[in-house]
C-alpha positions as CSV (number, residue, x, y, z in Angstrom):
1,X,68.6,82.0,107.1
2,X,66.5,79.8,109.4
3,X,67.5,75.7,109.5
4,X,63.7,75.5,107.9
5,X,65.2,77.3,105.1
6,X,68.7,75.5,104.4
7,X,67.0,72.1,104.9
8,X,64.3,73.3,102.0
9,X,67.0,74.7,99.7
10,X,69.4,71.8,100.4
11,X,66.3,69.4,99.4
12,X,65.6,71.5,96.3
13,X,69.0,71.0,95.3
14,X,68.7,67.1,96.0
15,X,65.6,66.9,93.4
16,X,67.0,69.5,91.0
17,X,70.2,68.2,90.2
18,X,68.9,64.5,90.1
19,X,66.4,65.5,87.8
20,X,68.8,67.3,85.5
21,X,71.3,64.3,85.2
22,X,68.7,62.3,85.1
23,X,67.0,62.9,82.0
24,X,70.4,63.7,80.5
25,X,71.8,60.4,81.2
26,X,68.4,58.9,80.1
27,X,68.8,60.9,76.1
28,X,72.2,59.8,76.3
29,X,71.4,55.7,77.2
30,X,68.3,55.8,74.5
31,X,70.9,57.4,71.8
32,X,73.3,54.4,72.5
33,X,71.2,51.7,73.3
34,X,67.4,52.0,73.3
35,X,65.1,51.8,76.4
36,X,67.0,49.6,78.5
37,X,70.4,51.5,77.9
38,X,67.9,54.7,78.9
39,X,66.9,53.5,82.1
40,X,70.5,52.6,83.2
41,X,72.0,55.5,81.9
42,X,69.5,57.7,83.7
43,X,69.2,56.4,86.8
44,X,72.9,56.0,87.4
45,X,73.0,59.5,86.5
46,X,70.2,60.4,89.0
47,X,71.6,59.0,91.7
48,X,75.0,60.9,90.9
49,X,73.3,63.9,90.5
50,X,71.4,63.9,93.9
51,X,74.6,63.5,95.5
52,X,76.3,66.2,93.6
53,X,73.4,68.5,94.8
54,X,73.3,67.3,98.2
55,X,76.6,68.2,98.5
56,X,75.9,71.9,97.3
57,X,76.7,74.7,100.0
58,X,73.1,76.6,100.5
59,X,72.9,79.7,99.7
60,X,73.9,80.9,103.5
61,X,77.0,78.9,103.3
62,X,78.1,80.4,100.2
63,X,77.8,84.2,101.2
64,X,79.3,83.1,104.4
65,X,82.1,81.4,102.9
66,X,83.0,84.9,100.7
67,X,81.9,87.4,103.6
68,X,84.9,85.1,105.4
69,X,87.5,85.9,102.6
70,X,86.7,89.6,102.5
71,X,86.8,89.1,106.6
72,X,90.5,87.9,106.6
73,X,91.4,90.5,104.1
74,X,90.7,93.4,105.8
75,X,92.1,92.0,109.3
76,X,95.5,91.2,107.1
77,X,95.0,94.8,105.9
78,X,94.5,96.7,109.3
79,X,97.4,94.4,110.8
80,X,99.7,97.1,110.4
81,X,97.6,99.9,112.5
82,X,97.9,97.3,115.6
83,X,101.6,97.7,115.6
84,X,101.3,101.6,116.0
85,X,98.7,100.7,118.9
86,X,95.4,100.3,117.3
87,X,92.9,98.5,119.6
88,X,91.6,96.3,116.7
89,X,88.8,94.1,116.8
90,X,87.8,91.8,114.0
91,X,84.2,89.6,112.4
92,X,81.6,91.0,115.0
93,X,77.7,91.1,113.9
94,X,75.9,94.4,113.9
95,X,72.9,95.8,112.7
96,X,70.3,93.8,111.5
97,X,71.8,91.3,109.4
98,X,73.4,88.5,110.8
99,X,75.6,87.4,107.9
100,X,77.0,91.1,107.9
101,X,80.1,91.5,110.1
102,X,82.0,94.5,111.4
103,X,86.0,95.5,112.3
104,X,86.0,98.0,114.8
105,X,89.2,100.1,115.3
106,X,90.1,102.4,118.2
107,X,93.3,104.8,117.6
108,X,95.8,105.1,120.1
109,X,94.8,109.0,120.4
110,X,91.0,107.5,121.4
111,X,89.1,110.1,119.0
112,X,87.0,108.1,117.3
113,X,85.7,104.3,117.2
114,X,86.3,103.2,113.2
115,X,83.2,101.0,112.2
116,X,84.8,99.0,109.4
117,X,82.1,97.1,107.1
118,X,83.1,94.1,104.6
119,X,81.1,94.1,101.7
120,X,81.0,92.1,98.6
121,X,81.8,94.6,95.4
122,X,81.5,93.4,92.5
123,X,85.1,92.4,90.9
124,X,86.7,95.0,88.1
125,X,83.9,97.1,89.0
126,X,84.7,100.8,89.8
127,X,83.1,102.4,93.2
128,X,82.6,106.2,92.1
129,X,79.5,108.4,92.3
130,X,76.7,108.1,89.8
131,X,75.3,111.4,88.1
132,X,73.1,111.7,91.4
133,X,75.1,111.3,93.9
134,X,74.8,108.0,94.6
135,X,77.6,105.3,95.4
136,X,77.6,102.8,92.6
137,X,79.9,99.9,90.9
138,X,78.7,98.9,87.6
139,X,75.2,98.2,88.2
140,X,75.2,97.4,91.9
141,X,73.6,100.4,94.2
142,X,76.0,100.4,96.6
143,X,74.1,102.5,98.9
144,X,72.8,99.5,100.3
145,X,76.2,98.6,102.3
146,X,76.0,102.7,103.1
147,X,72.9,101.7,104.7
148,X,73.7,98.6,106.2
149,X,77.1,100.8,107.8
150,X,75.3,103.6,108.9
151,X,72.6,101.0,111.0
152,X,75.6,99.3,112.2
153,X,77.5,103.0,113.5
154,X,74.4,103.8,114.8
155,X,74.1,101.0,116.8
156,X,77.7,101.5,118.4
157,X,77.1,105.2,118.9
158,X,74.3,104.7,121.1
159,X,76.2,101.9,123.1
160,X,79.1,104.6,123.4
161,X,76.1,107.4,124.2
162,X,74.5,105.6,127.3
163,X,78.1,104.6,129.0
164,X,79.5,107.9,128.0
165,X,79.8,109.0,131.7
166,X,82.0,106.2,132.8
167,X,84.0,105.9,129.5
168,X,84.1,109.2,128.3
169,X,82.4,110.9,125.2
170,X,84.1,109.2,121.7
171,X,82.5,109.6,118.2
172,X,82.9,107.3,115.2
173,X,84.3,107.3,111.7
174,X,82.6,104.9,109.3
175,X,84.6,102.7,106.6
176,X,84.0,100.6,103.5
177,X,87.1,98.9,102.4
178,X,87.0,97.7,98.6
179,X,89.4,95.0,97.9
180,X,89.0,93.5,94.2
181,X,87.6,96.4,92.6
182,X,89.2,100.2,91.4
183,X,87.7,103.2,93.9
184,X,87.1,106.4,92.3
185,X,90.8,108.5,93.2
186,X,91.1,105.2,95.9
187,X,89.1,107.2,97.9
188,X,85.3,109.1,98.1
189,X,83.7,110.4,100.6
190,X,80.2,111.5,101.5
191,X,77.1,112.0,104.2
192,X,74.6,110.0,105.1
193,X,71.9,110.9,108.0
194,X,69.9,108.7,110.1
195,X,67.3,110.3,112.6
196,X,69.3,113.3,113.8
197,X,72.8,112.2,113.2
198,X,75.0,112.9,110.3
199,X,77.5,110.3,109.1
200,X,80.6,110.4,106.9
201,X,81.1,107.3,105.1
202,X,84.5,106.8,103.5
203,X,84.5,104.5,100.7
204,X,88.5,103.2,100.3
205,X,90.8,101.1,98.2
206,X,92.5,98.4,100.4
207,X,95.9,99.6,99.4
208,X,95.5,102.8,100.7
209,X,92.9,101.5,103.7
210,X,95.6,101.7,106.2
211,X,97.5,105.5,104.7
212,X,94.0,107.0,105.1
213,X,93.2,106.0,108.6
214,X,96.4,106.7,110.4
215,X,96.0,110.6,110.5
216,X,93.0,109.4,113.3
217,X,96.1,108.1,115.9
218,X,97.3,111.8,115.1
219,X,97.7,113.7,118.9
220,X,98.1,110.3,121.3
221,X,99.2,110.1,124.6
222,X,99.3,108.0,127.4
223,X,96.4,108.7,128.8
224,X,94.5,108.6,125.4
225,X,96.1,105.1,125.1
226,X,94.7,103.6,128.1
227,X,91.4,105.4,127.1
228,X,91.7,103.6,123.8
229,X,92.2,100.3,125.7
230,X,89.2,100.8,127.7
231,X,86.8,101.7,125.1
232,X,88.4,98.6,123.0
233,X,87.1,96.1,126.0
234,X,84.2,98.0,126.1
235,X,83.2,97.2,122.9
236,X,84.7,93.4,122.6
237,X,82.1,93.1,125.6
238,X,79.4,94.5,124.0
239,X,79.3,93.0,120.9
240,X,80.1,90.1,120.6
């Protein structure tokens, strides 16, 4: 959101809640005391009001506020996979939305880069597949953080594709953890293509995040460590 923006909303706010409080303190004063009490009651009201929604987050703050909770969970969740010598690296932007960030995980066996996406689900709300095929909790079309993954993947495969001859050919696994909300069996799966590509994208419960990566460290050695390692700074370089 540009500053234009935030100043506007933060303004709209200002008015709003003034003008709500306003008139409310003003029916309350002229119910207690007539005109006078009216004007007292409502412009003290006014005045506390503004302030109340001067002090509002915008819109921006708020969705950066939660996409930072659901940031911190998922690092606390993948904390483990570091211990077994996961290059793990946490809250980078990718894609083309700014307030969307990324956790990108490179096994100790260096097979694939995991491109981990937080994403808001709504709470209680099952992720399953609807009668089409299509990832969905409740109401929310959830293909739209499928999307917003796949752009992001995409985005890391070709940075991998064009410095493939120094680092070495890698692929990547896509991820959507869900942390206050049931997944269908904890754990579905499905395809998504962009241009000539085909993606998996793995749709998993946080409490069985972890289980359901660590077959990808399966076959590591010491070379694939220090392979690991490399494409790790690589990509802390790269996006940053």
């Amino acid at each position: 959101m540009s500053a234009l923006r935030v100043r506007a909303e933060r303004a709209a706010n200002t008015v709003g809640y003034g003008l709500v409080t306003g008139v409310a303190g003003a029916l309350v004063g002229a119910a207690t005391g007539g005109l006078g009490w009216a004007l007292a009651f409502g412009g003290t009201a006014a005045v506390a009001g503004a302030q109340a929604g001067r002090a509002r987050p915008d819109s921006a703050t708020r969705r950066s506020n939660r996409n930072n909770k659901l940031t911190e969970a998922t690092t606390r969740d993948l904390a483990p996979l570091r211990r077994e010598g996961w290059q793990l690296i946490h809250g980078r932007p990718l894609g083309q939305d700014p307030d969307r960030v990324y956790h990108l995980c490179v096994p100790p066996s260096a097979s694939r880069v995991v491109v981990c996406m937080d994403w808001s689900w709504p709470k209680g709300e099952q992720a399953r597949f609807d009668a089409e095929g299509r990832i969905v909790a409740g109401q929310v079309d959830g293909e739209i953080a499928v999307e917003w993954l796949v752009q992001a993947a995409e985005a890391v495969r070709k940075e991998l594709v064009a410095n493939n001859r120094t680092l070495g050919k890698i692929g990547t696994a896509q991820v959507l953890p869900v942390h206050r909300a049931p997944v269908q069996g904890g754990h579905i799966q499905c395809h998504r293509e962009q241009g000539d590509q085909k993606y998996e994208i793995n749709v998993i419960h946080s409490s069985v995040l972890v289980d359901k990566m660590r077959p990808l460290a399966n076959g590591a050695t010491r070379r694939t460590r220090r392979d690991a390692r490399a494409f790790a700074e690589f990509l802390d370089t790269t996006f940053v």
